[in-house]
N, C-alpha and C positions, 0 to 999 in steps of 0.2 A: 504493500500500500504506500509505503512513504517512497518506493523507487518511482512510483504511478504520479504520485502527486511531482515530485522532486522534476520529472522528464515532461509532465504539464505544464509547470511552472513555466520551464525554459523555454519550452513552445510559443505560450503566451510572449513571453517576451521578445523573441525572434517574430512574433506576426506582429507586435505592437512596434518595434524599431523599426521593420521594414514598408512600413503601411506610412510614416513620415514621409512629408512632403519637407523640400528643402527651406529654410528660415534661416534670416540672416542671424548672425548668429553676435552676440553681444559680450562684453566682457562679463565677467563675474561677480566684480562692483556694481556692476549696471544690471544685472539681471541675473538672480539663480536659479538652476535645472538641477534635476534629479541627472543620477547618470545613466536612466534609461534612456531618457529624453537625448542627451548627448550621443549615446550610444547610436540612434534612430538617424539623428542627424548626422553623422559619420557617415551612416552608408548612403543616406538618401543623397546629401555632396559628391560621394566616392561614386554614384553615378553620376553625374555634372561631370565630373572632370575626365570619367571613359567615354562620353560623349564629344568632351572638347579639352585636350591636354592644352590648349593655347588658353583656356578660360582661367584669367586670373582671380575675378571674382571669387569660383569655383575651387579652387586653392585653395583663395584664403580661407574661405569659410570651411573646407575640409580639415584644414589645420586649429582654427580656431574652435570647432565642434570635438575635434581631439583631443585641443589643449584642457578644454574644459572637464571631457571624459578622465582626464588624468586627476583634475584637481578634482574631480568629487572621490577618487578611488585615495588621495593624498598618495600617491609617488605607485601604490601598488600595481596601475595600469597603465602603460604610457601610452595607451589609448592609440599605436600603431606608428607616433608621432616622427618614430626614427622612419619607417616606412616610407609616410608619406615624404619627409625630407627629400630623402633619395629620388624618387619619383620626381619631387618639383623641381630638382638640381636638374636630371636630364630633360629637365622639359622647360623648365622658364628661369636658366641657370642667372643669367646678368637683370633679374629684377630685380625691382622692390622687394615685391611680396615676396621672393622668394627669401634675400636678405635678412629681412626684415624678423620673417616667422623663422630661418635658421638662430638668427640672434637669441631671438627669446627660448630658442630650444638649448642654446650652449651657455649662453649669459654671461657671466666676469667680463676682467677687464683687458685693456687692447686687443678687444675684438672685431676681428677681420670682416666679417658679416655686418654687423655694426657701422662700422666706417665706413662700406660700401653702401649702405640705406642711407646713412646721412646726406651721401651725394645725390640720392635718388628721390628725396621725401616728397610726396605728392602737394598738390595746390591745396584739396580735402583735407582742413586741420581737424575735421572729426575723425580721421582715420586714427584707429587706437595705438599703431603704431608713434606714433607720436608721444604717447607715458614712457612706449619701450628707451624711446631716443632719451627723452628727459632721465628717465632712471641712468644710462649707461652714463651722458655727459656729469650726470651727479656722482657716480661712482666713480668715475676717473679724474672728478678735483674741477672739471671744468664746466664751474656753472655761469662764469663769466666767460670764460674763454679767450684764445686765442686766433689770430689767425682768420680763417674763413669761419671759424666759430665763433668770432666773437660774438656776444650778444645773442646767440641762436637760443639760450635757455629762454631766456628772457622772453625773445621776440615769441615762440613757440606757446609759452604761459601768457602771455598778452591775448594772443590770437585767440587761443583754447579760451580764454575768458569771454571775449567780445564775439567768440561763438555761441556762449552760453552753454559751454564744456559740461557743467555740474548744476546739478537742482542745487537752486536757491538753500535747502535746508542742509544740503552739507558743509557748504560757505559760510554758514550761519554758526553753526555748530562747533566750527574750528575758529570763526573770530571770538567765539564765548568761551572758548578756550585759551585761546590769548589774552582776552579781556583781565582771565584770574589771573597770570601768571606776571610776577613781580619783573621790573624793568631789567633788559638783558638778557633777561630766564634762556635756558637748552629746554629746548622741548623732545623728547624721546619717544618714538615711534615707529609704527612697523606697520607697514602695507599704505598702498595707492590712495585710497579716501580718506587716511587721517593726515598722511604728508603732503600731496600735492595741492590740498586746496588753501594750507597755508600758505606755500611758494605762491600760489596764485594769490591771496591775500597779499602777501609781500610785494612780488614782483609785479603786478596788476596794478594791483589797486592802493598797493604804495603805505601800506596799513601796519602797525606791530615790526614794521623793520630792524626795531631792534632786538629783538628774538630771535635764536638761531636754532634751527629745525634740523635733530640729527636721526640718522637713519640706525638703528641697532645693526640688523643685520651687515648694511658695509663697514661696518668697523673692523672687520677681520680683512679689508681690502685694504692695503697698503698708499694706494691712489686716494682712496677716499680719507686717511685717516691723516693723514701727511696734510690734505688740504684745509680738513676739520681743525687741526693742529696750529696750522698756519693762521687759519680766521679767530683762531682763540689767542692769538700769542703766547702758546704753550711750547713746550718742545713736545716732539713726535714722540713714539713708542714704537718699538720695533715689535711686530707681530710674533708669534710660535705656532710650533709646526701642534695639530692637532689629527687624531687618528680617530676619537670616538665623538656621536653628538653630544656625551658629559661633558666632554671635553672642551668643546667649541663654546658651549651656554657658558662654562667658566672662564673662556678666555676671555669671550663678549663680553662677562658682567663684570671682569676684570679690565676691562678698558673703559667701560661706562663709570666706574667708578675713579677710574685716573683721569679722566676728562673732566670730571664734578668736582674731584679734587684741586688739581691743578689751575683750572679754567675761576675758580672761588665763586662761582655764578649758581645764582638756585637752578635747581633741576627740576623739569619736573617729569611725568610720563603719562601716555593716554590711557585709558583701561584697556584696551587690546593688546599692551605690550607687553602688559605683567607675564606671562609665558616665557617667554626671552629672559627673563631676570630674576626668576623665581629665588636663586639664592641672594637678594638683597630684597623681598620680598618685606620681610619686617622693618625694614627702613622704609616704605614707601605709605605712605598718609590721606587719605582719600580729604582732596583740601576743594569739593565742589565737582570739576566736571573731567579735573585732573587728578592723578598722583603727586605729591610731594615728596622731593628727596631730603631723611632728615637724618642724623646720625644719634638727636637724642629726641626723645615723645614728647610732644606739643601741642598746645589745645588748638588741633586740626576741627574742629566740628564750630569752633568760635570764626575761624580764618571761613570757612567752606557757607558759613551764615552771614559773611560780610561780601562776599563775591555773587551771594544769591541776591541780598539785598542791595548790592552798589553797583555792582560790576557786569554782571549778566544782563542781557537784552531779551528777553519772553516774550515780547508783544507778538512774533511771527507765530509763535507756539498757541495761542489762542485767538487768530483772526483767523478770516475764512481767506481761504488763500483767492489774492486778486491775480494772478495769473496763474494760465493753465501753463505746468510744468510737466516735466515726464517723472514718473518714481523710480526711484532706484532700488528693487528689491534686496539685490546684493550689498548696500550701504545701509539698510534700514536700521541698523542695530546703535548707528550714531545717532541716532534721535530717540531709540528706545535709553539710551546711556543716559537722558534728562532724568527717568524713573528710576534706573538700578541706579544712579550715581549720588541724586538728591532726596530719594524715597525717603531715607531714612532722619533726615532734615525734620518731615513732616511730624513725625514722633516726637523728636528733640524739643523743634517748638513747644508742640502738646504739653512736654514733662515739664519744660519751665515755666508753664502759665500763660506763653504767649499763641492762647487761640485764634485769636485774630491774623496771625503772621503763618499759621498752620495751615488754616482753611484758605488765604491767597496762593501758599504753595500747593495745596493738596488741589485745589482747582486749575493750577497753568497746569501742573503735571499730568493729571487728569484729559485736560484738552487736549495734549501734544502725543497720546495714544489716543484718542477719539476723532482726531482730523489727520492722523497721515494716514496713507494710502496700505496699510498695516492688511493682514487676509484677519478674518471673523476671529481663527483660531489665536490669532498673535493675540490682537485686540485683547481677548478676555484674560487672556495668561496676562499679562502685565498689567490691568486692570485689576485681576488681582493681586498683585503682587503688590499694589500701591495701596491697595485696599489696606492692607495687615500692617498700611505703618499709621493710618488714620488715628 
């Protein structure tokens, strides 16, 4: 009976992937899939492109339906992706796209793929390649640049902006993130929607410039860390060689903390980073929508009540939104972070008698799941979860 069900199953699934009609396919910040769905899209592209090896479109989105099938499996499936490489090399060797999705398939620094996209980058600044390009030129020190780069960071997060690259609520949510954090502050982070939409705050809109926005994970890249180094007027650190992923988390949290050391500048970190740093985990301080980095305990809940009440911006969080914007499923989790992060504020109030100051927060919080674009099921899970600090 369980081999019956176990050979049904698989059935089902092979008639549900192959029944897919092809869809453009989106980044993962921008939109999440199950990895069936991914799985459905791979092959319904992978006809597209036996129909037309000259179809660049058809590529991309074979690759990008890949990339995606990888990241829901987290590294366990590489979703064929070395495959398809091969394929796209003998068939649209000197492109973009081909460049472009090789890069993101090998990634680090002085990269040959890389370098050759850069000379190719299309007119289309909503092509996602264009995060790809910004990450590498970050990674290798040149966010200013040189050369035929000069200014290409820049120019590229200008553009991306006055495309209207990012909903409104993620741009919002990182300048209220800046808002709490003390002048100067390193802000500490890990992934595309909590870093670039500050560069885009910075570099754009010319805003919290004096905030310096570091990437966890390139701190083991010698280009990136030399630069970071350079914009701190610290002296560099010379990296080590690591064999296991213990190994790496501690070299990381051991440079994270020679940079806070040395730099004398507060730190602070998003709540998506804590993973990355688990071992300086007890040093980090929930001070409002960030972490604080602190060496000795602090009346963090005093600091995190003066940044709700001075510093933070809410009015977007309870008005009816006056333009139609696209949601970002894959980013949602930044405007749930107003609930997990400040939830427990509403209690705090309560216990010291300021009801009045309870029921204002217990209402923006309230609204800012009850107007985003959230599915039924989010909606009520974090509805309650706000409920229990009333």
């Amino acid at each position: 009976m369980r081999r019956t069900l176990i050979v049904s199953w698989a059935v089902a699934v092979a008639l549900c992937a192959s029944a897919q009609k092809p869809q453009e396919i989106k980044g993962i910040v921008e939109e999440a899939h199950d990895s069936l769905w991914y799985a459905g899209q791979v092959e319904a592209w992978q006809r597209e492109v036996d129909a037309d090896g000259q179809d660049e479109k058809a590529w991309r989105n074979l690759f990008e339906a890949a990339w995606g099938l990888n990241s829901c499996s987290r590294g366990k499936n590489d979703g064929g992706i070395p495959r398809i490489l091969e394929r796209m090399e003998r068939a649209i060797p000197e492109t973009y796209t081909y460049n472009i999705c090789a890069y993101r398939a090998s990634q680090g620094p002085d990269n040959k793929f890389a370098e050759k996209a850069m000379t190719l980058l299309p007119d289309d600044i909503s092509d996602r390649g264009y995060d790809a390009v910004l990450g590498y030129l970050w990674m290798m020190g040149e966010t200013d640049g040189t050369g035929w780069k000069a200014g290409l960071f820049s120019d590229i997060l200008r553009r991306q902006y006055e495309h209207g690259k990012y909903p409104s609520f993620i741009l919002r949510f990182g300048y209220n993130q800046l808002q709490g954090m003390a002048e100067g502050g390193l802000f500490f982070g890990n992934g595309d929607a909590e870093l670039f939409d500050k560069l885009m705050l910075q570099r754009a809109m010319r805003v919290h410039t004096d905030k310096v926005v570091v990437v966890i994970p390139f701190l083991s890249i010698w280009s990136y860390r030399d630069a970071l180094c350079r914009q701190l007027g610290i002296p560099s650190f010379p990296g080590r060689e690591v064999r296991t992923e213990e190994e790496f988390k501690a070299a990381v949290q051991e440079m994270v903390e020679y940079v806070i050391r040395e730099s004398g500048r507060p730190a602070y970190f998003s709540p998506g980073s804590q993973w990355a740093v688990q071992g300086i985990a007890r040093k980090l301080y929930n001070e409002g929508l960030v972490y604080r980095y602190s060496e000795e305990p602090y009346d963090n809940v005093s600091a995190a009540k003066r940044h709700v009440e001075r510093d933070y911006h809410f009015d977007y969080l309870t008005e009816p939104a006056f333009r139609l914007e696209s949601w970002w499923s894959g980013s949602e989790m930044l405007l749930l972070n107003y609930t997990v992060m400040l939830g427990p504020l509403v209690q705090s109030y309560r216990e010291s008698g300021n009801r009045e100051r309870a029921d204002w927060l217990y209402r923006i919080l309230k609204a800012s799941v009850e107007n985003g674009g959230f599915s039924a099921a989010k909606k009520k899970e974090y509805l309650d979860y706000l409920e229990k600090w009333r």
